[in-house]
C-alpha positions in Angstrom: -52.2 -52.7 4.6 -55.3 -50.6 5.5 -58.6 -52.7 4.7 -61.3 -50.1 5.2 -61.9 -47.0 4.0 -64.4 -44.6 5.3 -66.3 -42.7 2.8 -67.9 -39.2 3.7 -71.5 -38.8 1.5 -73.8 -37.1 4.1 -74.0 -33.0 3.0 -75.6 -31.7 0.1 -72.9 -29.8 -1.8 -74.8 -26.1 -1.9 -72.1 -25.3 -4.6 -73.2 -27.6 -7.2 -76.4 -28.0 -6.7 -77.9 -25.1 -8.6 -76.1 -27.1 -11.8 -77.2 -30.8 -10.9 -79.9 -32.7 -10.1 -78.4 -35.6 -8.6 -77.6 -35.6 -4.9 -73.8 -34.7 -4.9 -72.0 -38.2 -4.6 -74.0 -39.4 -7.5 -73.1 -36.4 -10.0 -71.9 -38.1 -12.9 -68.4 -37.0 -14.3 -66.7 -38.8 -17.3 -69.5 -41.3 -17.0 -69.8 -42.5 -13.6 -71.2 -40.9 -10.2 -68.4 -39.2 -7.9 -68.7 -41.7 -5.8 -68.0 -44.8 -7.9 -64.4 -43.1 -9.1 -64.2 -43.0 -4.9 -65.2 -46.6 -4.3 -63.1 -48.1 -7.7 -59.9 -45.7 -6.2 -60.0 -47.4 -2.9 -61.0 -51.0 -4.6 -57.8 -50.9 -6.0 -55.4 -49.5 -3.4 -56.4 -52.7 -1.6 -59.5 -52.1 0.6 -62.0 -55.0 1.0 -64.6 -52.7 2.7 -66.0 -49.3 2.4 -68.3 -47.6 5.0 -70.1 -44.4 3.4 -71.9 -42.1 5.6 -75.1 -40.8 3.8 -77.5 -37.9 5.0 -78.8 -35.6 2.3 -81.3 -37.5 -0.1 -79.9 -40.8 1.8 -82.4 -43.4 -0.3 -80.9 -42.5 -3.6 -77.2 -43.3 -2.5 -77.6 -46.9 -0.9 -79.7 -47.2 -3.7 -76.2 -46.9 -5.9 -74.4 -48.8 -3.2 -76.9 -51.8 -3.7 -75.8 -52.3 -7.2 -71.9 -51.6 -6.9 -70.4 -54.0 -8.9 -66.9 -54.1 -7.5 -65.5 -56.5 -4.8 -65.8 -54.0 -2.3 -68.4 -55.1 0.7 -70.3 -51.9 0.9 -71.7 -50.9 4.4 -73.4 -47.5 5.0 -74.2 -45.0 8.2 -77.3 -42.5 8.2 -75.9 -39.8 9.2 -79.3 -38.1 10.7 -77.8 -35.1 11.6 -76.3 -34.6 8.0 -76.9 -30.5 8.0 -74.0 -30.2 10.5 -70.7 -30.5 10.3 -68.8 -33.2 8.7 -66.9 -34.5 11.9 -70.9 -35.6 12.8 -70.4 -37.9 9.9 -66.9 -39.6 11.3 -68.5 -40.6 14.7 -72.0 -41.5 13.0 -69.6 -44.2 11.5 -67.7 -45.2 14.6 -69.5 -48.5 15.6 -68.4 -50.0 12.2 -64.7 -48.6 11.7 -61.7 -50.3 12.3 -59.1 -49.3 14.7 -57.0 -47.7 11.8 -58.7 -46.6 8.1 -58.6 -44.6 5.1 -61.0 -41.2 5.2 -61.9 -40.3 2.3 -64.7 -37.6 0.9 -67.1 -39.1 -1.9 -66.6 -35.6 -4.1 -62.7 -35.9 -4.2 -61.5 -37.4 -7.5 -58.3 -39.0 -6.2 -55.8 -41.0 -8.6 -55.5 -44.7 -7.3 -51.8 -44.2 -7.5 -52.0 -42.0 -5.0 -53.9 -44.1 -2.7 -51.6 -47.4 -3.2 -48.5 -45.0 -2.4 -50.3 -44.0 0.7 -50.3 -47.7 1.6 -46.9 -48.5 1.5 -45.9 -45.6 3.9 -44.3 -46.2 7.2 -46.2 -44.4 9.9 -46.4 -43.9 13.4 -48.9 -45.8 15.0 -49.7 -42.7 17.4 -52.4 -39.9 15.9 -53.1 -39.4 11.7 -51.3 -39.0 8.8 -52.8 -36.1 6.5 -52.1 -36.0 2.6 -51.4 -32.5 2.0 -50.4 -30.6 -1.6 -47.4 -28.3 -1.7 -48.4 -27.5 -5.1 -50.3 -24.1 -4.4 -49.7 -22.4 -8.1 -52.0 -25.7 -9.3 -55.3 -25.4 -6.5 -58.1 -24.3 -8.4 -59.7 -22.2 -5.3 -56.9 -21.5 -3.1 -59.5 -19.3 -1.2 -62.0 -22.0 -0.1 -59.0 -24.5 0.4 -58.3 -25.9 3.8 -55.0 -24.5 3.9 -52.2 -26.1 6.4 -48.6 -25.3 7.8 -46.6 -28.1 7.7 -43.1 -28.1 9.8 -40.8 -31.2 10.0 -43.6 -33.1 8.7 -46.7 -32.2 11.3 -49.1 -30.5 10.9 -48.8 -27.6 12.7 -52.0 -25.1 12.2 -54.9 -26.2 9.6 -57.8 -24.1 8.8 -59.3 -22.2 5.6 -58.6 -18.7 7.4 -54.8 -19.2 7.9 -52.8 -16.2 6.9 -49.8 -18.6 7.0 -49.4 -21.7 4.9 -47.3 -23.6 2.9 -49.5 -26.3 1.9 -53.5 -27.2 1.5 -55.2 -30.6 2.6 -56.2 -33.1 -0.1 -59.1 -34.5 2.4 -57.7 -38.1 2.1 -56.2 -39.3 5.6 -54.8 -42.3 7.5 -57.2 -42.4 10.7 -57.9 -44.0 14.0 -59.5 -44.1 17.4 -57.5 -40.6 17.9 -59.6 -39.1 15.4 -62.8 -39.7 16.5 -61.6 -38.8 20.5 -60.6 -35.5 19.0 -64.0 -35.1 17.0 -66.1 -36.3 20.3 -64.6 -34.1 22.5 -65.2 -31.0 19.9 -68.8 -32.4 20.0 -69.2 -32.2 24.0 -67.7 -29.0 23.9 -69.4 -27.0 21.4 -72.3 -29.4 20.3 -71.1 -29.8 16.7 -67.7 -30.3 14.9 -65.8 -30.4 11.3 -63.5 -32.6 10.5 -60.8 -29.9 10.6 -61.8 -29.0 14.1 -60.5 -32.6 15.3 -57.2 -32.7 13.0 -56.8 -29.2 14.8 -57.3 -30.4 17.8 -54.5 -33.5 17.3 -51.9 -31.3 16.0 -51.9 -29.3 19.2 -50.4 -32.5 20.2 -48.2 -32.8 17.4 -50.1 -36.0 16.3 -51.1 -35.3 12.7 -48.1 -36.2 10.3 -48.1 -34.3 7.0 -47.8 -36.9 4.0 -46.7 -34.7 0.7 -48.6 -35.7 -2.6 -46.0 -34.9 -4.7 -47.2 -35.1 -8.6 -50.4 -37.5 -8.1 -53.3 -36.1 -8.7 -56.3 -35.0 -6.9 -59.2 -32.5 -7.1 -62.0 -31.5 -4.7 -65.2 -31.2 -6.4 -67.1 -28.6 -5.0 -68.4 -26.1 -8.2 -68.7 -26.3 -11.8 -65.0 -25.5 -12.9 -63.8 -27.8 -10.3 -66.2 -30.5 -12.0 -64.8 -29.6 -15.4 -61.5 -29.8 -14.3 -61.6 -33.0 -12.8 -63.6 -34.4 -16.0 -61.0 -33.7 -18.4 -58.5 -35.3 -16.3 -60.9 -38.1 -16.1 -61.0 -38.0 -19.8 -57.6 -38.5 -20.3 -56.6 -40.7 -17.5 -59.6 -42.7 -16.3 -58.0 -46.0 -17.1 -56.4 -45.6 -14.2 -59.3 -46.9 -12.4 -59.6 -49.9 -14.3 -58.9 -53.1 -12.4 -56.9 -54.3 -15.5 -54.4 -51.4 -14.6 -54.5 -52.0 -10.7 -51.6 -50.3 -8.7 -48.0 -51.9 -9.1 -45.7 -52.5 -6.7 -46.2 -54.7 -3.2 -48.6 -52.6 -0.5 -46.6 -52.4 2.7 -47.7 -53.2 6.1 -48.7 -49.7 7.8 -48.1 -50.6 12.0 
């Protein structure tokens, strides 16, 4: 089972900010800031320790970390460089990640169900595994989404331009030291680098295995309607991230 998951908090979600006055990862929603559905989703999928990578209005978010009341050991990264792109926020992290992890973004409502299922898959231990949605009648913005083609379960092409696609990614990943190579190399070559640019870069090599979602739930939270949206699921199915109704089943061993 996967002990740490890294948690991306660093940009300043442009999108939503003209509607909030919170820094994004601490927009509340059903009740609770994004990023305490994040930390209480990986809490109980297993994880004994979160690393969150802040940036934008950084004091106010380890200021919320400092009173997390789960079990998680909370660690954060100051991403100083938080105006670039999100792969600056992976390698900020580096020094403190184990050699595999869950990545995760802090404004992605994911069902815990979803995160305990990814547990107990069998996967290669060579390059990433990618949760991706098939469901492309349900995406709220299929425009902005970082759409994927998926063949024989790689990832074969991933980007929010693609023309062809037959899937989009849900942001939540099984990750490694081939990750941030990929991400670092981006970085010497063109001085900055999204997360998409590395998981591009690995399925050149056929090294980013496409994990389908089926029916769990996710949503990105990136504008009002999204926020809505994922509040009225929250609404209805927030108990979910109560540690009363923790994930059943035994978590598997990933190798």
């Amino acid at each position: 089972m996967l002990r740490q998951a890294l948690i991306i908090a660093a940009g300043q979600g442009t999108r939503l900010q003209p509607h909030a006055t919170h820094p994004k990862p601490l927009v509340p929603i059903a009740g609770r800031p994004l990023l305490e559905w994040v930390l209480r989703g990986v809490e109980l999928a297993g994880c004994t320790d979160a690393v969150v990578v802040v940036g934008y209005r950084a004091e106010e978010v380890t200021g919320f970390l400092r009173t997390y009341a789960g079990q998680l050991r909370c660690r954060w990264v100051h991403n100083r460089r938080f105006e670039g792109q999100n792969g600056l926020s992976v390698l900020a992290a580096a020094p403190l990640l184990q050699e595999r992890f869950l990545l995760l973004m802090c404004d992605h409502i994911v069902e815990p169900e979803l995160l305990c299922w990814l547990q107990r898959q069998s996967l290669p231990a060579q390059g990433i595994a990618l949760c991706v949605d098939f469901r492309l009648e349900r995406i709220l913005d299929l425009a902005d989404a970082t759409k994927v083609m998926v063949h024989e379960g790689k990832v074969r092409a991933i980007g929010k331009e693609l023309q062809a696609y037959n899937a989009v990614d849900t942001g939540v990943f099984v990750a490694g030291s081939a990750l941030l190579a990929a991400l670092q190399a981006v970085v010497e070559s063109q001085g900055d680098a999204s997360l998409t640019d590395g998981v591009r870069r690995l399925a050149a090599l056929g090294q980013v295995h496409a994990l389908d979602i089926g029916e769990h739930f996710w949503q990105d939270v990136d504008t009002p309607a999204m926020l809505a949206h994922a509040e009225r699921w929250l609404q209805r199915y927030g108990w979910k991230f109560e540690r009363s109704r923790a994930c059943s089943g035994t978590l598997g061993n990933l190798p």
